[in-house]
C-alpha positions as CSV (number, residue, x, y, z in Angstrom):
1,X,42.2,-62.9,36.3
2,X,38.6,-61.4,36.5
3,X,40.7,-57.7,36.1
4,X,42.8,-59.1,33.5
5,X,39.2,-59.8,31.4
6,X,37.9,-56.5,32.6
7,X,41.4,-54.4,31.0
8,X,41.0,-56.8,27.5
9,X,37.5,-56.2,27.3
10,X,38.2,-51.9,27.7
11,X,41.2,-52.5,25.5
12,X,39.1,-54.1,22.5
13,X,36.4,-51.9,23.4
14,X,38.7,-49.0,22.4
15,X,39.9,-50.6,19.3
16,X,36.2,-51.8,18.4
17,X,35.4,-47.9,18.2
18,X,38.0,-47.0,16.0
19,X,37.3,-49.7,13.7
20,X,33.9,-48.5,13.9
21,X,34.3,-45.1,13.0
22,X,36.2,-46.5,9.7
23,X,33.2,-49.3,9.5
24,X,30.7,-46.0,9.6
25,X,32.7,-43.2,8.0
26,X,33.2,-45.3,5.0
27,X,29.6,-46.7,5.1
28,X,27.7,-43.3,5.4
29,X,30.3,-41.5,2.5
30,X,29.0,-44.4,0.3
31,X,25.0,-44.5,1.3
32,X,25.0,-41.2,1.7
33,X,27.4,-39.2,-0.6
34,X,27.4,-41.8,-3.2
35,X,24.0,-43.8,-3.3
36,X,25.2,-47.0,-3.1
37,X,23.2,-49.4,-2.0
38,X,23.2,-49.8,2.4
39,X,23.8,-53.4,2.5
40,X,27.0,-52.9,-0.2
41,X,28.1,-50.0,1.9
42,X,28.3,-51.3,5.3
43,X,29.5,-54.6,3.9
44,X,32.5,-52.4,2.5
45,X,33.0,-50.1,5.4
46,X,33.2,-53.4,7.8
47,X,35.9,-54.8,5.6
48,X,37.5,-51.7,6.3
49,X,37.3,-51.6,9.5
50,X,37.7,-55.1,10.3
51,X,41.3,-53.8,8.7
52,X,41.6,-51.5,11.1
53,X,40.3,-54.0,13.9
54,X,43.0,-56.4,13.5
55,X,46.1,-54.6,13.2
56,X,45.0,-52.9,16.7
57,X,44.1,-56.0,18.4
58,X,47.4,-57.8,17.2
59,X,49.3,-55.5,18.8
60,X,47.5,-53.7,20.9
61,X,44.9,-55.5,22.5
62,X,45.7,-59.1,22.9
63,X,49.7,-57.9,22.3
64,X,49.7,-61.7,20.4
65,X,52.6,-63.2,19.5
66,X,51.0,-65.5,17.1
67,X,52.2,-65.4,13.4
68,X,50.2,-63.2,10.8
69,X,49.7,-66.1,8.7
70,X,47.6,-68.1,11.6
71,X,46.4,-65.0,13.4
72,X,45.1,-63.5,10.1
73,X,43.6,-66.4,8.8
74,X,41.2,-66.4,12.0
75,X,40.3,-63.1,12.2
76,X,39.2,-63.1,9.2
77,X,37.3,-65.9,9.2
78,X,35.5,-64.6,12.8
79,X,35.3,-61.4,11.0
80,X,33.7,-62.6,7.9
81,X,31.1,-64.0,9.7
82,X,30.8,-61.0,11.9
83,X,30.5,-59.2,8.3
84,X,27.7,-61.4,7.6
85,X,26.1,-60.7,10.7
86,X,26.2,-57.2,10.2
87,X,25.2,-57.6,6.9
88,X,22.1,-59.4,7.8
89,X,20.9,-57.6,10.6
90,X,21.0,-54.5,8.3
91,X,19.2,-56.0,5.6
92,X,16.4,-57.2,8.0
93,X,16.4,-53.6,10.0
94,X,16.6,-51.4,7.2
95,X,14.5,-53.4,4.1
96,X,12.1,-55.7,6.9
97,X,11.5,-53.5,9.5
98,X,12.0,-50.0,8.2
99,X,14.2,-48.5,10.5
100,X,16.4,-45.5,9.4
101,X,20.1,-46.7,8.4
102,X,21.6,-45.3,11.6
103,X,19.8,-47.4,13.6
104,X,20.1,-50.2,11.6
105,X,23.2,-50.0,11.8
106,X,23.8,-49.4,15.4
107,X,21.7,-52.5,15.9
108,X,24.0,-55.0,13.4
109,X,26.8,-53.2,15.3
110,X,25.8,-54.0,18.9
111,X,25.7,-57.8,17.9
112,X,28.8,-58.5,16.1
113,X,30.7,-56.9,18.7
114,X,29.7,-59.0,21.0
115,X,30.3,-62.1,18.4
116,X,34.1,-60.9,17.2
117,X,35.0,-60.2,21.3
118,X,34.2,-63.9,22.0
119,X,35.0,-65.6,19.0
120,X,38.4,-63.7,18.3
121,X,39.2,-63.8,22.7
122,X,38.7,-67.7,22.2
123,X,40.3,-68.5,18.6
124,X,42.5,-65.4,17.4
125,X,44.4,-63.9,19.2
């Protein structure tokens, strides 16, 4: 059992980053390239990833068998509030404390990652 959690946990690891690098490649092209505002961009560039996120935790990760209908409906609800997580955390980093971006950033990400794994391991998939 404890191996099975260990080869989930690699598996949504793995998906986590390439949901991430859509999360940040759209993020950065929009803060950086286009000027838009940081919390806008990384709120956009998680919706995208969280995109990318599902699909490859439906099938890939947790291989689910549930329907799209149910299944989607939770992830996105786990992932809207990992949105607003992220959302907040970058807010507070970047505008509160004055970190750069990136590390705002990588700080939001850090903590909804570990929120989505749990809530999405217990009610999605």
């Amino acid at each position: 059992m404890r191996e099975n959690n260990i080869h989930k946990i690699s598996k949504f690891f793995a998906a986590g980053l390439l949901a991430t690098s859509a999360h940040y490649a759209v993020l950065f092209i929009l803060f950086d390239g286009m000027g838009i505002e940081l919390v806008v961009a990384t709120s956009i560039g998680a919706l995208m990833g969280g995109i990318v996120n599902y699909l490859i935790n439906y099938f890939y990760t947790f291989d689910s068998q549930r329907r799209h209908l149910l299944a989607g409906g939770t992830f996105f609800l786990v992932a809207s509030t990992g949105l607003a997580l992220n959302a907040l955390v970058v807010m507070l980093a970047f505008h509160l404390l004055a970190l750069t971006a990136l590390v705002a950033q990588l700080s939001a990400t850090l903590i909804a990652f570990a929120w989505n794994y749990l809530a999405h391991r217990r009610w999605t998939f």
